[in-house]
C-alpha positions as CSV (number, residue, x, y, z in Angstrom):
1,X,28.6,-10.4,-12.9
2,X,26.9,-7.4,-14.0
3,X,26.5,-4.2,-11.5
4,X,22.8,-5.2,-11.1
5,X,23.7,-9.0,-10.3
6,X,25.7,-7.1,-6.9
7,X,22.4,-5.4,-5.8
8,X,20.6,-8.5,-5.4
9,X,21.0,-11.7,-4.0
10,X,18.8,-14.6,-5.5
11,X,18.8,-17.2,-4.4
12,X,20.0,-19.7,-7.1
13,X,17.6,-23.0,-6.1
14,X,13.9,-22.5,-5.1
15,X,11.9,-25.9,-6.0
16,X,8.2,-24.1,-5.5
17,X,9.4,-22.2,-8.6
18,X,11.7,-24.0,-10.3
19,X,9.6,-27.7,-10.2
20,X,6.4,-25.9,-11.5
21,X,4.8,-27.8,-14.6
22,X,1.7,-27.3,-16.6
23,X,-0.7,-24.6,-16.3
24,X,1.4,-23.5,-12.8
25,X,4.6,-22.5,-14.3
26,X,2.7,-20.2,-17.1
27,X,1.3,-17.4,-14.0
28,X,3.5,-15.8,-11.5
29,X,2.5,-13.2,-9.8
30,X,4.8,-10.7,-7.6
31,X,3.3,-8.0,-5.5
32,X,5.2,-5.3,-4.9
33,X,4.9,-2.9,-1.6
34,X,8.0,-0.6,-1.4
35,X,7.2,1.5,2.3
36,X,7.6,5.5,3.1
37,X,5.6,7.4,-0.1
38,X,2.2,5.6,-1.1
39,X,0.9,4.5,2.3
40,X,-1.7,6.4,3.8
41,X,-3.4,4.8,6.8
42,X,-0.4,2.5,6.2
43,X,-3.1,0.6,4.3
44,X,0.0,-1.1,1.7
45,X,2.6,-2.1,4.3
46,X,-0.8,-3.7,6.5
47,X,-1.7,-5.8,3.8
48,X,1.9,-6.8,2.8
49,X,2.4,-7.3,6.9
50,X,-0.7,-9.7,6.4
51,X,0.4,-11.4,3.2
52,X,3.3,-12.5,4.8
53,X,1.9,-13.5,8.5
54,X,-0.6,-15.6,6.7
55,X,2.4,-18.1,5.7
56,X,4.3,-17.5,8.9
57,X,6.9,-15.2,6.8
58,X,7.5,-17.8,3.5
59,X,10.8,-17.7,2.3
60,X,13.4,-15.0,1.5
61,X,14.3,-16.1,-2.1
62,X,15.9,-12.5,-3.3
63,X,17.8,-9.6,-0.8
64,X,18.3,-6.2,-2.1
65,X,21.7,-4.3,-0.9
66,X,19.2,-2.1,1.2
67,X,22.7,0.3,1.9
68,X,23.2,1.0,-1.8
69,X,19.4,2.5,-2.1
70,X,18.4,3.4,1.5
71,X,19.7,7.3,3.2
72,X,20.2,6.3,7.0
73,X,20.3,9.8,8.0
74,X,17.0,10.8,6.2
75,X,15.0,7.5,7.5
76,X,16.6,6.7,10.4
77,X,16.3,3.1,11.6
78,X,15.3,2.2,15.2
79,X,17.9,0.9,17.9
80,X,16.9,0.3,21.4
81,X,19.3,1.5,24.5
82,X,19.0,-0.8,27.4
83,X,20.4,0.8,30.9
84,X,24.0,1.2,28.9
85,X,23.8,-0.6,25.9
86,X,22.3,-0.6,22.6
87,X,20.5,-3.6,20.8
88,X,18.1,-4.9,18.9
89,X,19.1,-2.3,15.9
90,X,16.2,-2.7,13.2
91,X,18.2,-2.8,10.4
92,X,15.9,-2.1,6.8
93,X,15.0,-4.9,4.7
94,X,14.1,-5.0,0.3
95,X,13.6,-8.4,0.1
96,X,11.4,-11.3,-2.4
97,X,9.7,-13.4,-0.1
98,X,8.0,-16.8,-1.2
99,X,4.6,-17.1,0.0
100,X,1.6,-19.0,-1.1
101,X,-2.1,-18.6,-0.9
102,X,-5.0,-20.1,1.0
103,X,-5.2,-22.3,-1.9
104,X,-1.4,-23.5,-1.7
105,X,-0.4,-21.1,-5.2
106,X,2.9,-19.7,-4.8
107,X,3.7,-16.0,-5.3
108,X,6.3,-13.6,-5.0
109,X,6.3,-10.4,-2.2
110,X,8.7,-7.9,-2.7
111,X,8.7,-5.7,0.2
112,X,10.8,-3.2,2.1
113,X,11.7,0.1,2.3
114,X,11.5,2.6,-0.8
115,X,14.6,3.0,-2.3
116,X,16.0,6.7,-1.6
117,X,18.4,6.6,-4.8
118,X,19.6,4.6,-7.8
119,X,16.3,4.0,-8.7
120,X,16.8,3.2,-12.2
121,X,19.8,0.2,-11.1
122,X,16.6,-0.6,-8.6
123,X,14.4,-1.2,-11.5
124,X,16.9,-3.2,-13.3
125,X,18.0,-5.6,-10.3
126,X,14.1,-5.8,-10.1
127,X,14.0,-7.0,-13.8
128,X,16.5,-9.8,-12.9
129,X,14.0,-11.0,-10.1
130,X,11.2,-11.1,-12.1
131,X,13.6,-12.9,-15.4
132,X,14.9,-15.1,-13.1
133,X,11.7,-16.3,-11.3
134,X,9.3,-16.3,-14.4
135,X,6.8,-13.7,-12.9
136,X,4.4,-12.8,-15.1
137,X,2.4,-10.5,-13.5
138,X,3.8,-7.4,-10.9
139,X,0.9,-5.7,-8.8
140,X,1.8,-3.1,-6.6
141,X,-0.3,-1.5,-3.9
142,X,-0.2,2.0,-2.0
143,X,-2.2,4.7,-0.7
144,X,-3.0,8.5,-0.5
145,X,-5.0,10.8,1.6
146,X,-8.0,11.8,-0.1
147,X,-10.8,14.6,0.8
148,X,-13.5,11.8,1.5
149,X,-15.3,10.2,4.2
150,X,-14.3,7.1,6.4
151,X,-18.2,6.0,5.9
152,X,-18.5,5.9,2.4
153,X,-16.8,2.3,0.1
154,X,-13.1,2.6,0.1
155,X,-12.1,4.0,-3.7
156,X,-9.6,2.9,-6.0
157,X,-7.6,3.9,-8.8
158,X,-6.0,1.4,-10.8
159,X,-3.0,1.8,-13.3
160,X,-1.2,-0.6,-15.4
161,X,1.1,-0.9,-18.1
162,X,-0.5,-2.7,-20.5
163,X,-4.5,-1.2,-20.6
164,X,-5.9,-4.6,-21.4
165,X,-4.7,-4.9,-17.3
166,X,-7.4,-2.1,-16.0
167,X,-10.8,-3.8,-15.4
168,X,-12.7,-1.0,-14.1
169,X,-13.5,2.8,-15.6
170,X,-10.7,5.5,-14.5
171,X,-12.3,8.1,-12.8
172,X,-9.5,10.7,-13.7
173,X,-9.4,12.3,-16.8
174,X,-7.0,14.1,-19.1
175,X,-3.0,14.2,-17.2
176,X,-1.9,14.7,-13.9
177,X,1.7,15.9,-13.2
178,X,2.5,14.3,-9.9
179,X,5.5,13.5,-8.1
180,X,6.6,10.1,-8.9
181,X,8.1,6.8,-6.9
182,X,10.3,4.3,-7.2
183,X,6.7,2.2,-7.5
184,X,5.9,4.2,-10.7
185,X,9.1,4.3,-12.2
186,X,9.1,0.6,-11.7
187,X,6.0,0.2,-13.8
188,X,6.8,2.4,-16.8
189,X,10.6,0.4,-17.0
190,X,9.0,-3.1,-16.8
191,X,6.2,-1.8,-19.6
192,X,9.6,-0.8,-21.6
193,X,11.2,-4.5,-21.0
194,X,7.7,-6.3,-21.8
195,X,7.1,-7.8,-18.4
196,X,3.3,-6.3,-17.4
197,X,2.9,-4.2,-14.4
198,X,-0.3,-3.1,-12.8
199,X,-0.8,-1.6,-9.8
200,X,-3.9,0.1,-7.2
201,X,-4.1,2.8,-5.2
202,X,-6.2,3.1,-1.9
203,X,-7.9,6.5,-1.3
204,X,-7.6,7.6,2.8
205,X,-10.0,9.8,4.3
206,X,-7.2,12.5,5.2
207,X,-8.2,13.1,9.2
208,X,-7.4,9.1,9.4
209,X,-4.0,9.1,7.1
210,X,-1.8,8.9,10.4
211,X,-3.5,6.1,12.1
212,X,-3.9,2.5,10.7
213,X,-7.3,1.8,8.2
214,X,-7.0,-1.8,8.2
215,X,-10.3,-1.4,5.7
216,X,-8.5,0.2,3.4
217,X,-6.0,-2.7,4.1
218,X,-8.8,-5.1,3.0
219,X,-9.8,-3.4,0.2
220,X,-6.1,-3.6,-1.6
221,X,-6.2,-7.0,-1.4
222,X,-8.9,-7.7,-2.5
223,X,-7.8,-6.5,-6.0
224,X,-4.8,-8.2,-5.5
225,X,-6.8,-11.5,-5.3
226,X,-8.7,-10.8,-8.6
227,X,-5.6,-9.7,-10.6
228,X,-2.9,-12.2,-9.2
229,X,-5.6,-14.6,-9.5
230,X,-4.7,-15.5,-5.7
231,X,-7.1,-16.5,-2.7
232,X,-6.7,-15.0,0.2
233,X,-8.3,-14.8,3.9
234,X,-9.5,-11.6,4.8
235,X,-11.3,-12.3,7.9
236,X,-8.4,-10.6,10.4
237,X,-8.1,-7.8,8.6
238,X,-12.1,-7.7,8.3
239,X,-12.4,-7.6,12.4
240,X,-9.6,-4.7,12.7
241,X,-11.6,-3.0,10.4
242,X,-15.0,-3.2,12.4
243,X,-13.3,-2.7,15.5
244,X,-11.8,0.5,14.1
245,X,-15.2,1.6,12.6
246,X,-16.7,1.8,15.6
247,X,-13.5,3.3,17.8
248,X,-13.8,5.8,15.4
249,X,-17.7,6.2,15.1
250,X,-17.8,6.1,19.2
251,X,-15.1,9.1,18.7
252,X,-17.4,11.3,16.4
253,X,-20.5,10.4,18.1
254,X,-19.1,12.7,21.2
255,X,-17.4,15.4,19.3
256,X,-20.5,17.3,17.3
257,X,-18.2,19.6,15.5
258,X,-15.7,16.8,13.7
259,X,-19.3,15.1,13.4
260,X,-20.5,17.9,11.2
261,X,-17.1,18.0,8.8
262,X,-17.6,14.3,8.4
263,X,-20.9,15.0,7.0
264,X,-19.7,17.4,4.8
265,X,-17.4,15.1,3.5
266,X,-20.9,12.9,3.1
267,X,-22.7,15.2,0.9
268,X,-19.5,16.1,-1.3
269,X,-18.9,12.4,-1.6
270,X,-22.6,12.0,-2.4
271,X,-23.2,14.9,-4.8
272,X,-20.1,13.5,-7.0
273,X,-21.0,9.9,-6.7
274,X,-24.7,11.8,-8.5
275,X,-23.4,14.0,-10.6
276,X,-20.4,11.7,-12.5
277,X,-17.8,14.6,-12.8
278,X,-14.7,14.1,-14.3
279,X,-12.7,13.0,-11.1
280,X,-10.4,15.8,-11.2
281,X,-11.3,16.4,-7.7
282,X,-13.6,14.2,-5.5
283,X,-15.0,17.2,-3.9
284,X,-18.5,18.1,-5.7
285,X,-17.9,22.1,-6.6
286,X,-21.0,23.2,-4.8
287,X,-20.3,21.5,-1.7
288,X,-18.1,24.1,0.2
289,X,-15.4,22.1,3.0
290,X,-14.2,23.9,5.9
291,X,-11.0,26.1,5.3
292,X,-7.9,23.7,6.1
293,X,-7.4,25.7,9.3
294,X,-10.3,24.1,10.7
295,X,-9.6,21.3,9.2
296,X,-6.3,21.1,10.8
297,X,-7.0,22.1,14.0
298,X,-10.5,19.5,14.2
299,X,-8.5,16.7,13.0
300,X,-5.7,17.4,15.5
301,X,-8.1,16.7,18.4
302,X,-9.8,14.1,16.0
303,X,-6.2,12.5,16.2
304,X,-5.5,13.1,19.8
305,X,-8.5,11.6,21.4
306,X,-8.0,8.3,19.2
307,X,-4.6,8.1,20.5
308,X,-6.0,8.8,23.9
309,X,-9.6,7.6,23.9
310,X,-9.7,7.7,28.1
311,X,-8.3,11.5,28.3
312,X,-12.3,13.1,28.1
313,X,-13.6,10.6,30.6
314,X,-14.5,12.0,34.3
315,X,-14.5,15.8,32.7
């Protein structure tokens, strides 16, 4: 039993998988959401969350030894106190579940918490998954904030492994030094091992990065459809996203001054969508934003009255 066999648990009979013939057992895809780094808006973990309520949960067919990767003391897990007891301790979970589509295709989720070390023994207990199962694609989905408006269609950037996987035009050019993730590092290792990886990334409007953007949610997965080649009903997700829209536009629609920064957000968005530029920045240079003071301090308020939408009423 090698060292990586000990971090995972697979489970050693799964007949969805194993019984597959023809043109079924030659596609498998596995997304991948790994919680804490890339999830702005919490866009990823709301679209895993969705993935898995739309088959009531599927079935756990690989467990990760979440204490060899996790620091307790960094992320703490929850544990409630009742009068003078504790309970219901919400232990983390890295776990494969089984799911399958609207169409009845089965798929892999690997979802959980980001591993906070060992992430190169992750990656290999990863590899025996993805061996073991047959998957032949990995998509992975996450989230950043980004200097643009809530109004304007939710943009993407797309990475892979293997170029022939990007469909669309990159909008960044040249290289980007960036911190990296146990997402990433995932990617490059499977690229290494021949198993393909791809992979897209949600841009947040930053003033909405704490709060839930269910659009953004949306958005994800519909990539996730095309590359996994996967069906999947949106329509929840759709209605949280209108019914935020409009908490959020009835929020702005009383507070001129956030109004006015949303609009500059508008015109930046605008005079880059015109102008084509490189996408080292979405922010269109002659477009000045508000110093991130401002920023701050609008957005706090921004924040605070979605939080407590009744606290302006009867002043």
């Amino acid at each position: 039993m090698t060292q990586e066999s000990r971090l995972v648990h697979i489970v050693d009979e799964v007949p969805d998988l194993d019984e597959r013939t023809g043109a079924d057992r030659d596609a498998l895809t596995m997304v991948l959401v790994l919680d804490g780094f890339l999830d702005a808006g919490n866009a990823a973990a709301r679209a895993a969350q969705h993935l898995a309520d739309l088959d009531d949960g599927g079935l756990v067919v690989a467990t990760f030894d979440v204490d060899q990767f996790h620091d307790y003391r960094a992320r703490r897990p929850a544990v409630s106190f009742v009068r003078d007891h504790y309970e219901a301790y919400d232990a983390p979970r890295l776990v494969v579940r089984l799911l399958h589509d609207s169409g009845g295709t089965p798929y892999l989720l690997l979802q959980g918490p980001e591993p906070d070390n060992r992430w190169e023994a992750f990656c290999r207990a990863v590899k025996d998954v993805v061996e073991r199962f047959g998957v032949t694609r990995t998509v992975a989905m996450g989230s950043v904030p980004m200097a643009v408006p809530h109004t304007r269609p939710i943009a993407l950037t797309s990475h892979a492994n293997d170029p022939s996987l990007i469909t669309g035009e990159s909008p960044w050019r040249g290289e980007l030094r960036i911190p990296s993730s146990a997402q990433a590092l995932l990617e490059v290792r499977l690229g290494e091992w021949g198993h393909a990886a791809m992979g897209f990334v949600a841009h947040i409007p930053h003033y909405l990065a704490q709060l839930d953007f269910p659009r953004a949610s949306a958005a994800l997965l519909e990539q996730v459809e095309i590359a996994g080649r996967l069906t999947i009903d949106l329509s929840g997700l759709n209605a949280d996203a209108e019914d935020r829209d409009a908490e959020v536009a009835r929020y702005l629609s009383a507070n001129e001054e956030l109004g006015d920064v949303v609009a500059a957000l508008e015109r930046q968005y605008d005079a880059f969508e015109r102008a084509e530029e490189s996408g080292a920045s979405l922010l269109a240079a002659d477009e000045p934003l508000p110093s991130g003071e401002e920023l701050g301090q609008q957005f706090e308020q921004f924040l605070a009255g979605l939080e407590n939408p009744d606290d302006d009423k009867g002043t």
